[in-house]
C-alpha positions in Angstrom: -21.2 -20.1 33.2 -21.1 -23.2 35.5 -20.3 -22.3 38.8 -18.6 -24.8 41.3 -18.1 -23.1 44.7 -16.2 -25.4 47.7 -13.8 -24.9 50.4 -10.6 -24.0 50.1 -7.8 -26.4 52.2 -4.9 -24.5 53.2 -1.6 -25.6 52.3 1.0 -25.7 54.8 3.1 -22.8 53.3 2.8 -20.8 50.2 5.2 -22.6 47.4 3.8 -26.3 48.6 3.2 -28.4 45.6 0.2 -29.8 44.5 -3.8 -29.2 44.5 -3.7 -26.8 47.9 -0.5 -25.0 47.2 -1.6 -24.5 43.4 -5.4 -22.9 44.5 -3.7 -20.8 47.3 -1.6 -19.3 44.7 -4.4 -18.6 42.3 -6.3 -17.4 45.3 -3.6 -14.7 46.5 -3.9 -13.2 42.8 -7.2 -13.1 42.7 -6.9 -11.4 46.1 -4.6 -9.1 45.1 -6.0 -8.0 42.2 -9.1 -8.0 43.7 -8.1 -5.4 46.7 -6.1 -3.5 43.8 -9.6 -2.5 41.9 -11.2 -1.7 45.3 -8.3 0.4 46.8 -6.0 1.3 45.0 -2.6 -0.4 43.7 -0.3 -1.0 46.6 -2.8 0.2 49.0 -3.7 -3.0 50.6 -1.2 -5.6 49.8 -0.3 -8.9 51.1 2.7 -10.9 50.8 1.6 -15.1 50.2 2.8 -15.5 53.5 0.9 -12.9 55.2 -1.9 -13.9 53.7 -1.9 -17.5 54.3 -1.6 -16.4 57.9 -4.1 -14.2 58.3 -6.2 -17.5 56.9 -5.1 -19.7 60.0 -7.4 -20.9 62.6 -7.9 -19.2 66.1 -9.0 -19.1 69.0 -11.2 -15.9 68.6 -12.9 -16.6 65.3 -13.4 -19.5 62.7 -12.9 -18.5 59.0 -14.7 -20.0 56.3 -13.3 -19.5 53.0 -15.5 -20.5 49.7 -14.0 -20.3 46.2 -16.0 -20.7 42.8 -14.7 -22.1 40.3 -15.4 -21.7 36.4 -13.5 -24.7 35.1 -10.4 -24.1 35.8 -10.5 -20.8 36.3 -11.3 -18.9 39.7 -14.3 -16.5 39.1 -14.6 -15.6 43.2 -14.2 -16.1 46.5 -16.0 -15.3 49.7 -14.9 -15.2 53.3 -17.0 -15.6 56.0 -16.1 -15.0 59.5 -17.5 -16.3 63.1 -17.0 -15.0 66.3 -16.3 -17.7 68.9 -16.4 -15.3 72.2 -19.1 -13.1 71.8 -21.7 -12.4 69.0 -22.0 -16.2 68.7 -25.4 -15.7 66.4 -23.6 -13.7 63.7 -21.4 -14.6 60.7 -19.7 -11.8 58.9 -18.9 -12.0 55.3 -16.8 -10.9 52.3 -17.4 -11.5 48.5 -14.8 -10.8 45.8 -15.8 -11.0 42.3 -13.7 -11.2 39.4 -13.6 -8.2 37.2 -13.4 -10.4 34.0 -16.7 -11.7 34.5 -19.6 -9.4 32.5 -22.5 -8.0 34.8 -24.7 -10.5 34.2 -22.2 -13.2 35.4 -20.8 -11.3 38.1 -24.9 -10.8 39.1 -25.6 -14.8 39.0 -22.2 -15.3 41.2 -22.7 -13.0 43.6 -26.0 -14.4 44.3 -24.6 -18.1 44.4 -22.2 -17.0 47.1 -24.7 -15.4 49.4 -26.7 -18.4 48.8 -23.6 -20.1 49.9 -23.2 -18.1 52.9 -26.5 -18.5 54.2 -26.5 -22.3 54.1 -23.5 -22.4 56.5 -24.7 -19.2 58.6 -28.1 -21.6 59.3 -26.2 -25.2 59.0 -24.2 -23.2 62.3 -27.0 -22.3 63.8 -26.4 -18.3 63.2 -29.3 -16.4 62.9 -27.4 -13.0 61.7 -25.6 -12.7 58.4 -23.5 -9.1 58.0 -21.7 -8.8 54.6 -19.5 -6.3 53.4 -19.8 -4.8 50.2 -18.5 -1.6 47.9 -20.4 1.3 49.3 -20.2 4.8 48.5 -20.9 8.4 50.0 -24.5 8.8 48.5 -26.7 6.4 46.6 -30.2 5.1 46.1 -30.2 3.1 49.5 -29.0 5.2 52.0 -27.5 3.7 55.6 -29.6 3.5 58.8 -27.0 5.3 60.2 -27.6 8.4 58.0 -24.2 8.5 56.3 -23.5 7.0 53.6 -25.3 4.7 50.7 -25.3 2.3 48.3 -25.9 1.2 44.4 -28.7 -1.7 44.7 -27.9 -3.0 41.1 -23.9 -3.3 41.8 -23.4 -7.1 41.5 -22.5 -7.4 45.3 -25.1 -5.5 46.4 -28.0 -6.6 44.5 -28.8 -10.1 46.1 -28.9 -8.3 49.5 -31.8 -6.1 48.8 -33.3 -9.0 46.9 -33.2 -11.0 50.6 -34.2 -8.2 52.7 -30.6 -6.6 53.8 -30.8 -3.4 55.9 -27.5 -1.4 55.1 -26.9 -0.5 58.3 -23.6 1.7 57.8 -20.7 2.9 55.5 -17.1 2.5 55.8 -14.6 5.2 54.4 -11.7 4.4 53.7 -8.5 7.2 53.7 -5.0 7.3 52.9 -2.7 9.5 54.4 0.7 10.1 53.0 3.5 11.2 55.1 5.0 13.1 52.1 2.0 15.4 52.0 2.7 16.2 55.9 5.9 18.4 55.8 4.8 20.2 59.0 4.1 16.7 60.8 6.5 17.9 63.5 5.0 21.3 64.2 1.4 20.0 64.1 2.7 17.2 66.4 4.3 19.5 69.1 0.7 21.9 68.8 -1.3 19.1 69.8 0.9 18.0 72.7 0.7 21.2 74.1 -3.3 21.4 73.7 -3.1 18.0 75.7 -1.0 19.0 78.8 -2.6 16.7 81.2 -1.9 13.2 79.0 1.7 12.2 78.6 2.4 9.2 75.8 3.3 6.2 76.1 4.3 4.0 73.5 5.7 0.2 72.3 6.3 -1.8 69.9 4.8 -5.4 69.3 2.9 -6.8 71.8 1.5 -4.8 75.3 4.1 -4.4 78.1 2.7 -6.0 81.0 2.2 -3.3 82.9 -0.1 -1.9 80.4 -1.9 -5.3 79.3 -4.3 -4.9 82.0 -5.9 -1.5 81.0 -5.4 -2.6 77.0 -8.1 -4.9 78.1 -10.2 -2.6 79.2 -9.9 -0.1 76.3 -10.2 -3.3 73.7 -13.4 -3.8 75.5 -14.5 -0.3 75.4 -13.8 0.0 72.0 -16.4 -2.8 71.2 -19.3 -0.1 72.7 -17.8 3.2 72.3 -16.8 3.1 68.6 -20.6 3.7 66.9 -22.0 0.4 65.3 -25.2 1.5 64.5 -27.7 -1.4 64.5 -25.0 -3.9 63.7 -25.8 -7.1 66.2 -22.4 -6.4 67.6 -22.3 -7.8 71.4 -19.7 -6.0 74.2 -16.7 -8.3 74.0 -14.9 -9.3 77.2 -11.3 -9.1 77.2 -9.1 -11.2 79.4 -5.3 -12.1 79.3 -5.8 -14.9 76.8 -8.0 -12.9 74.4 -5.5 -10.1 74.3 -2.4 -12.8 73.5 -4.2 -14.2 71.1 -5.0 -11.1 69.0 -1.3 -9.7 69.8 -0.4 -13.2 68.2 -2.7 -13.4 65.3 -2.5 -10.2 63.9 1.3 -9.9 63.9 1.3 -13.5 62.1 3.2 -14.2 58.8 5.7 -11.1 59.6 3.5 -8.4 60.5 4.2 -5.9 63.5 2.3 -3.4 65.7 3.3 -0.2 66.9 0.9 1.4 69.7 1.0 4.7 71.1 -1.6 5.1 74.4 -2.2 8.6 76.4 -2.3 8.5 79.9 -3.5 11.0 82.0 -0.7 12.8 84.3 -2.9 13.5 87.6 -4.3 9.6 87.7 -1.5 7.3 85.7 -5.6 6.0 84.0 -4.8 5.7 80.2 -7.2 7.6 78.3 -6.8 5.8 75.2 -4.7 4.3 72.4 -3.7 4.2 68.5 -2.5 1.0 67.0 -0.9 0.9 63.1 -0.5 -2.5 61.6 3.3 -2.5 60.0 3.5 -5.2 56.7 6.1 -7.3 56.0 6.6 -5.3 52.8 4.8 -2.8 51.1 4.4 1.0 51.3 1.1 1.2 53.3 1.0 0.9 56.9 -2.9 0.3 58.1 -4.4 2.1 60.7 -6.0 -0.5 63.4 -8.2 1.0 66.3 -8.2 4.4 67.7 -9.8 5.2 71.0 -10.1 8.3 73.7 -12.6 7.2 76.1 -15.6 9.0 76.7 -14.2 11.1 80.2 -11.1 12.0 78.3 -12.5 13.8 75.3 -12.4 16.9 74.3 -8.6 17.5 75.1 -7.1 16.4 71.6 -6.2 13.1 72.0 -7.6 11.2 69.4 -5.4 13.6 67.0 -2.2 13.4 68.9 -2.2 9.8 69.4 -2.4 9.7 65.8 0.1 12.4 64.8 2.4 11.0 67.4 2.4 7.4 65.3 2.6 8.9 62.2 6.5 10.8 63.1 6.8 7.6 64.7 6.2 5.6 61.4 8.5 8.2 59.7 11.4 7.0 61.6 11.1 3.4 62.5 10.3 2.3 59.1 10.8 5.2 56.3 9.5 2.6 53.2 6.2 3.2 54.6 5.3 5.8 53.2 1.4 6.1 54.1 -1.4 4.6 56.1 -5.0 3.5 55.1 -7.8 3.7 57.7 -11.3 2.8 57.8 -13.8 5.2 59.7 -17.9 4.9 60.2 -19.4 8.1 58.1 -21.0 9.2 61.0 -18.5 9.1 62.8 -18.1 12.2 62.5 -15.1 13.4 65.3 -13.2 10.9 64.1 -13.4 11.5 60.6 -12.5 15.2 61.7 -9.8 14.0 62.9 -8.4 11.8 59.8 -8.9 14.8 58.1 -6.7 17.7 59.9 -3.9 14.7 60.3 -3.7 14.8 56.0 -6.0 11.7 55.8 -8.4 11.3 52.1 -11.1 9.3 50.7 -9.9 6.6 48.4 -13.2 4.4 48.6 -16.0 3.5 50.7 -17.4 0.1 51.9 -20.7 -0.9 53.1 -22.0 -2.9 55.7 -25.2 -4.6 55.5 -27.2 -7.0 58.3 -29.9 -9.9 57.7 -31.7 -11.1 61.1 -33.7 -14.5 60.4 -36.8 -13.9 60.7 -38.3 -16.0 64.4 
């Protein structure tokens, strides 16, 4: 196999003619497919436009997206990601191989990708590479974290233990579906009345002002209190423009959010929040960042912020008909939760970290 890997361009929307239009097209299928053999059909879906959104340059991060080529035909892709606020020493990265490809082949492109990826982490002058990979509950390389493991001779794990990777944590990922919650309402109303001290509060699209200054706050205690384990991860600093900016990037291309946030009844402090991500289209709604802050646990919250958007989902839109999350394994209270609010494994991801050595 001859393997040509470059940068993709972006087209300026989905059906433009030509070069760019034509590989953005083969690159949604491939992305597709690709998310279809990892979660599930319809689990993680993208409309073109959606995706060539979520592709756009931002303020917060630059994206870096690599395709190889075999002739004409696109054997993978990888997309790398740099934070432009905070964690400035790090680039986080995603390969995607195709299926087509036999083991050998898939072995030899996976290492020409992280090959790839290391050239621009060190051409940036990022000392830190953390790539995501297919992980599972067990395997022969178990996390730092104590949860978790991988299969070193997968294809996209095998050139990572070949340069030294620590897997540092796994990701599970759960679907929920609403149809397998008929007592939604009832568990709803029981966790509202273990929680009698929080009231909800909840909107739709971007943060209210009145809330936008303590959605700061959470956003940047979620960066410390949501468990990382040795992940180079810095404590991000929110302020106004960092929050409009994610508000504005991650409703791009037709996307919506729907937030639900407890506050507590004696102080008016809100104790934390739950964000879904609504699609354009689809059946899967996807779970974004759950928080209860460290003082306010222990009260339920984390489960009836949760409920609480799930009978919201129900009614603002019915076609979505479940929601994917991804959780830390040890995470444990979390996953706890997930798992009372009807929530299953469907797969599990891994996330591993290379330092450069000084």
């Amino acid at each position: 196999m001859r393997i040509d890997i470059r940068p993709m361009t972006l087209p300026e929307s989905p059906g433009e003619p030509g070069v760019a239009g034509d590989e953005f097209r083969a690159a949604y299928a491939f992305h597709e497919r690709s998310n279809a053999e990892r979660y599930g059909d319809n689990l993680y879906v993208n409309t073109p436009v959606e995706l060539l959104a979520s592709l756009q340059p931002n303020a917060d991060y630059r994206i870096d997206r690599l395709h190889a080529w075999d002739g004409d035909r696109l054997v993978g892709i990888i997309t790398l990601y740099s934070n432009l606020l905070d964690s400035t020493d790090v680039v986080e990265a995603q390969p995607e191989l195709s299926s087509d490809l036999d083991p050998a082949q898939q072995h030899e492109l996976a290492e020409a990708l992280t090959e790839r990826a290391h050239e621009l982490a060190a051409a940036a002058g990022r000392s830190t590479v953390i790539m995501s990979t297919v992980g599972a509950a067990t395997g022969a390389v178990a996390a730092a974290s104590g949860f978790g493991g991988a299969d070193p001779q997968h294809p996209e794990v095998a050139p990572l233990v070949r340069r030294g990777y620590a897997l540092e944590q796994v990701y599970r990922v759960s679907v929920a579906h609403l149809a397998d919650l008929p007592d939604l309402d009832a568990r709803l109303a029981a966790a509202a009345a273990g929680a009698s001290g929080y009231e909800l509060v909840r909107w739709a699209g971007g943060t209210p002002a009145e809330h936008r200054p303590a959605m700061r706050s959470l956003h940047e205690r979620m960066s410390t209190d949501a468990p990382i384990g040795n992940l180079a991860w810095e404590p991000e600093v929110w302020d106004e423009a960092r929050l409009a900016e994610f508000e504005r990037t991650i409703q791009a291309g037709g996307r919506s959010l729907l937030t639900v946030a407890a506050r507590e009844r004696a102080t008016g402090e809100l104790a934390g929040f739950s964000t879904l991500i609504l699609p354009a289209s689809g059946p899967t709604a996807r779970q974004h960042d759950t928080l209860v802050t460290k003082p306010h646990r222990g009260h339920g919250l984390g489960m009836l912020m949760k409920l609480d958007n799930l009978a919201r989902l129900r009614e603002v839109r019915p076609e979505l008909v479940r929601v994917v999350t991804w959780n830390a394994e040890e995470n444990r209270p979390m996953l706890r939760v997930n798992e009372a609010s009807g929530f299953a494994p469907v797969a599990y991801e891994a996330q591993w970290q290379w330092k450069a050595q000084p």
